[in-house]
MDTraj code that builds the backbone (N, CA, C; nanometers):
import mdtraj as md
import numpy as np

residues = "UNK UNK UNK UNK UNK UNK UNK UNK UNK UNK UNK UNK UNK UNK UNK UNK UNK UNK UNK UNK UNK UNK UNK UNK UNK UNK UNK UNK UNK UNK UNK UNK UNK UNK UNK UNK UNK UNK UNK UNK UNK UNK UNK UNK UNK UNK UNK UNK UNK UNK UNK UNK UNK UNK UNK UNK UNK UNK UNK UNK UNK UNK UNK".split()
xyz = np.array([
    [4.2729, -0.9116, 3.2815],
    [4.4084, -0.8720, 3.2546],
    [4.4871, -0.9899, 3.1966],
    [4.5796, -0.9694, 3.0815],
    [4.6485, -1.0778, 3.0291],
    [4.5528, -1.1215, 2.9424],
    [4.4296, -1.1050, 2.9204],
    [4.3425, -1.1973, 2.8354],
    [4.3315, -1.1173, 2.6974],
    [4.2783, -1.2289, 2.6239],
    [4.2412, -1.1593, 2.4651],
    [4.1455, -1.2150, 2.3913],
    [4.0438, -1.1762, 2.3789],
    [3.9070, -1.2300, 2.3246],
    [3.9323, -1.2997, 2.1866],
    [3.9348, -1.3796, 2.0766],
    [3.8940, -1.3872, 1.9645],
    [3.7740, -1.4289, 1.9519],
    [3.6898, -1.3898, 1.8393],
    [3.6058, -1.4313, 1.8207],
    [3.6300, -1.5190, 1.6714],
    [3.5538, -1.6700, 1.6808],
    [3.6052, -1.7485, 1.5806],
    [3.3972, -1.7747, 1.4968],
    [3.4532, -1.7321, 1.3658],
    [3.3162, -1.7590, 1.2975],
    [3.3006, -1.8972, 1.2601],
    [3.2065, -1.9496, 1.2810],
    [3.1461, -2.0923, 1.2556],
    [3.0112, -2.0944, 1.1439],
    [3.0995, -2.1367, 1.0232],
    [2.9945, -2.1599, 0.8894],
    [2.9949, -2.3099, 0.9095],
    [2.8726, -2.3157, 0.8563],
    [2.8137, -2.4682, 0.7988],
    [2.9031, -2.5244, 0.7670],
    [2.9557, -2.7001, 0.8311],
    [3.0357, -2.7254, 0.6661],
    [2.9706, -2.7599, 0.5912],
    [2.8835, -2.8125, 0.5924],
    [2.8336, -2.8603, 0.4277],
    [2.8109, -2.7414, 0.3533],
    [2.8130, -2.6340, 0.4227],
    [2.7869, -2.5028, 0.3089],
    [2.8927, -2.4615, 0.2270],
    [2.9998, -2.4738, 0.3539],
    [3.1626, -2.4562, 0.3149],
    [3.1890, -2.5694, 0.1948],
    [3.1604, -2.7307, 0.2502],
    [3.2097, -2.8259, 0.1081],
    [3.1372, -2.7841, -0.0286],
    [3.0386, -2.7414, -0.0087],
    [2.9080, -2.7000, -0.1245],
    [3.0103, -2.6012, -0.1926],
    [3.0357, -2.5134, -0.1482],
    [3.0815, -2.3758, -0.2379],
    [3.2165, -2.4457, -0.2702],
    [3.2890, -2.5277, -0.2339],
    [3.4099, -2.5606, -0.2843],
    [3.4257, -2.6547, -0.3920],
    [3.3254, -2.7267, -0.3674],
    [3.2812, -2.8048, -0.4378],
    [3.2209, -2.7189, -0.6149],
    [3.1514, -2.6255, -0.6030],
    [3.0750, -2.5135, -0.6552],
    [3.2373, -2.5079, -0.7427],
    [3.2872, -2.4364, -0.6790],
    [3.4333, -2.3350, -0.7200],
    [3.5274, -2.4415, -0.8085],
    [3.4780, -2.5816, -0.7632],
    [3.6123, -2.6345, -0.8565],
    [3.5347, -2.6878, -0.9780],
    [3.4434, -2.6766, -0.9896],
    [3.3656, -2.7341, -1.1186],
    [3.3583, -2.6221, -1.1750],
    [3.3423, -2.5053, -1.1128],
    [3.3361, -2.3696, -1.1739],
    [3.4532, -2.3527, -1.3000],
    [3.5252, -2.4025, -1.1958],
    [3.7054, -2.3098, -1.2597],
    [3.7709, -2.4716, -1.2953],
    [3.6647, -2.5774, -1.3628],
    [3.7512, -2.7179, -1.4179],
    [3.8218, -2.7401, -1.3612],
    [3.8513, -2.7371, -1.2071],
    [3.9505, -2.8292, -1.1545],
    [3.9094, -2.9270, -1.0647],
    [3.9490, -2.9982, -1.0335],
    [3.8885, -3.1749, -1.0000],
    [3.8425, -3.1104, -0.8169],
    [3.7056, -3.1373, -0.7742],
    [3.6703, -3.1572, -0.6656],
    [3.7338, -3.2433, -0.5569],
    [3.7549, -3.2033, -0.4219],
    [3.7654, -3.2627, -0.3329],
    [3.7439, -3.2557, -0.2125],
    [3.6337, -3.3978, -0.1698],
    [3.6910, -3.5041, -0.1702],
    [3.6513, -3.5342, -0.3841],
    [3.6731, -3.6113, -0.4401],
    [3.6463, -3.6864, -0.5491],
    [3.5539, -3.7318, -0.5687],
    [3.4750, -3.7654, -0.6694],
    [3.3656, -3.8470, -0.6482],
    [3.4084, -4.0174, -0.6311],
    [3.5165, -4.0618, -0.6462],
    [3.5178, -4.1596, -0.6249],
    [3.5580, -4.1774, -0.4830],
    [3.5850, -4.1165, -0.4237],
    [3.6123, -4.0716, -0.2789],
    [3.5201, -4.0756, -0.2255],
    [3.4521, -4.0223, -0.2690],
    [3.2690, -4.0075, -0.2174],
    [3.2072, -4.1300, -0.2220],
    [3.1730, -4.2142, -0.3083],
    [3.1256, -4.3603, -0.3514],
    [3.1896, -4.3971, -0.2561],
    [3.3246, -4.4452, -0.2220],
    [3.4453, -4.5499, -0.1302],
    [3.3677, -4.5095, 0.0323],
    [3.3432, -4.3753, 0.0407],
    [3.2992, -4.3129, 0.2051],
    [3.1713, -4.4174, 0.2203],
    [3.0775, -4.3678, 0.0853],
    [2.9705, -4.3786, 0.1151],
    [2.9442, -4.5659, 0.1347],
    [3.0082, -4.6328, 0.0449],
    [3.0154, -4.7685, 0.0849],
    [3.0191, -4.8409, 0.1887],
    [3.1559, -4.7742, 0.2549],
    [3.1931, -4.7544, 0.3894],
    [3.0934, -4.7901, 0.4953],
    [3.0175, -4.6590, 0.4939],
    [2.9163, -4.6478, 0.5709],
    [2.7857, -4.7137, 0.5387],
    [2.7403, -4.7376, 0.4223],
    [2.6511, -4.8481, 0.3982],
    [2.6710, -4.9668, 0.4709],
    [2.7731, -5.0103, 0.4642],
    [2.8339, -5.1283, 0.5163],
    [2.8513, -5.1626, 0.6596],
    [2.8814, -5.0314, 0.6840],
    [2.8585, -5.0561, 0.9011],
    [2.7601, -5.0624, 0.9240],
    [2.6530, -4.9623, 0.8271],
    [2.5048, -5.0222, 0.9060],
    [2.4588, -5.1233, 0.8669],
    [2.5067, -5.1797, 0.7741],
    [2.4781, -5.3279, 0.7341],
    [2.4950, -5.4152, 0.8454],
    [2.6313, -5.4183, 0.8717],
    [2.6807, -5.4863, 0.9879],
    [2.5781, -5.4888, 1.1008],
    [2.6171, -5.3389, 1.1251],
    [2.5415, -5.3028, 1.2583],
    [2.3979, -5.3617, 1.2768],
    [2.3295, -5.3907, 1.1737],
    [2.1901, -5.4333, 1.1420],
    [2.1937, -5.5927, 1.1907],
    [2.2886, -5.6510, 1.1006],
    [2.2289, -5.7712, 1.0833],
    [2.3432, -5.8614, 1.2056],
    [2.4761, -5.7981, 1.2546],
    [2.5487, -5.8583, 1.3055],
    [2.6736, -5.9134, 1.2518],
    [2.6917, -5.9170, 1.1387],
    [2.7842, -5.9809, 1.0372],
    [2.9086, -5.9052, 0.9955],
    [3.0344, -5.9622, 0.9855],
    [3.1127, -5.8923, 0.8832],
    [3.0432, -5.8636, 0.7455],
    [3.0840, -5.7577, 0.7228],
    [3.0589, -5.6851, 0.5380],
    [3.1687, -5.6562, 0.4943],
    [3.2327, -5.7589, 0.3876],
    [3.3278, -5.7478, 0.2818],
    [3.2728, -5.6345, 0.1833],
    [3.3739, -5.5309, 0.1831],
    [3.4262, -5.5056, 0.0798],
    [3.5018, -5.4653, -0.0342],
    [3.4790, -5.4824, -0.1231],
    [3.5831, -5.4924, -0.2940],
    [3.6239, -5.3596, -0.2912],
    [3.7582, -5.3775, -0.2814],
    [3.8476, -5.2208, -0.2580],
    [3.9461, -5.2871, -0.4051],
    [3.8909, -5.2037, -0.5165],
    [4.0383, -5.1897, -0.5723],
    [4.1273, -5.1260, -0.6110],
])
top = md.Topology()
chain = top.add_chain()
for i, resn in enumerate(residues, 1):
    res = top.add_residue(resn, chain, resSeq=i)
    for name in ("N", "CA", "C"):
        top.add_atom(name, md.element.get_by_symbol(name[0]), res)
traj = md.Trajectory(xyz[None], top)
C-alpha cells in the first residue's frame, strides 16, 4: 500500500555512446564526447597507469 513499482530499463552504455556517436556522424553534427576529448581522456589514463606502474609523477602537455 502507498507503493509504486517502476521499472527502469538498463541498455549498455557503450551501446548507447555507439549509436550516438553513429547518429551524429550520420546527420554531420560534431560527436560527443569529441575526438579530441577522447585523446585528452585517453592520455589521462595512460598516464595513471604509468604512474601507477612505475611510481612517478606523469606530466602532461595540456594545451
Amino acid at each position: 500500500e502507498g507503493r509504486i513499482s517502476v521499472e527502469i530499463e538498463k541498455d549498455e552504455p557503450l551501446k548507447i555512446e555507439l549509436a550516438q556517436f553513429v547518429d551524429a556522424v550520420s546527420n554531420g553534427k560534431k560527436p560527443s564526447p569529441s575526438g579530441e576529448e577522447g585523446e585528452y581522456v585517453l592520455s589521462v589514463a595512460i598516464a595513471a597507469i604509468e604512474s601507477y606502474q612505475n611510481g612517478n609523477t606523469v606530466r602532461l602537455n595540456v594545451a
